[in-house]
N, C-alpha and C positions, 0 to 999 in steps of 0.2 A: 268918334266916328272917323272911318277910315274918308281920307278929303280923294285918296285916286280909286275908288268904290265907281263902277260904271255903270248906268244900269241896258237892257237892252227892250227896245219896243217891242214888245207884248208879251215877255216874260212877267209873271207875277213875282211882288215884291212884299217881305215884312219892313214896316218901319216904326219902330219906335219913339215917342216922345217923352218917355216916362214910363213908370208904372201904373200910370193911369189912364193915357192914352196911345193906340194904336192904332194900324191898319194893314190893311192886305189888299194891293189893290195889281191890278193889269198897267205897266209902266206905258205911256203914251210918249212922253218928252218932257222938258226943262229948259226953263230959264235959267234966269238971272236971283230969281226972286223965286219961284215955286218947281216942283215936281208934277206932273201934270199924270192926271193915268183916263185908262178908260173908264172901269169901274172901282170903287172900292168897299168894303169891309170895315166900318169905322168901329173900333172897338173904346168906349168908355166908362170909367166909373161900372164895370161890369154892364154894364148894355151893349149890342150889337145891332148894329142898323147898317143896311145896305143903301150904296146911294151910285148914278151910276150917270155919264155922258157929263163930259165933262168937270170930273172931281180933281181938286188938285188938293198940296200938302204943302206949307211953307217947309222951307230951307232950314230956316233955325230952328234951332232947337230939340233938331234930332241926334239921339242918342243913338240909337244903331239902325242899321240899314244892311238887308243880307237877302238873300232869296227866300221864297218861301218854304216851308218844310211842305211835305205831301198831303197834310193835313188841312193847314192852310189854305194851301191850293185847291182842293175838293170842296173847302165851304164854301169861297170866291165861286169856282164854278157850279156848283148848287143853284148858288144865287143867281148867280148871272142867265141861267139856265130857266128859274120861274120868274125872272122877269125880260123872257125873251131879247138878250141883249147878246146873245151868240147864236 
């Protein structure tokens, strides 16, 4: 993972921890220790669950981290959209 990778508050972002686990969420800020978003897209083991105020993502262990493609972005905001969070 690229370590000068920035991200900016309230762009959506993919991030990768594996082939097993993902997400796509709305960037809020960061620590020391987490990535913090508004809502996110938690993708595992083939399941997808929405989870939203408040969701963060530890640091380690991520393997890529890049914007979201257009597609991405439209399922985030779906979601975000039937559970009144925009």
């Amino acid at each position: 993972m690229d370590e000068n990778f920035e991200m900016e508050v309230g762009k959506i972002y993919f991030v990768s921890f594996g082939i097993n686990t993902q997400i796509v969420g709305r960037y809020k800020g960061s620590d020391a220790c987490n990535h913090y978003f508004f809502d996110i897209l938690h993708y595992w083991n083939g399941y997808e669950s929405f989870r939203k105020q408040k969701e963060y993502c530890v640091r380690n262990g991520i393997e890529e981290i890049r914007p979201a493609t257009l597609p991405e972005k439209h399922t985030l905001i779906r979601f975000e959209l039937e559970h009144n969070c925009i």
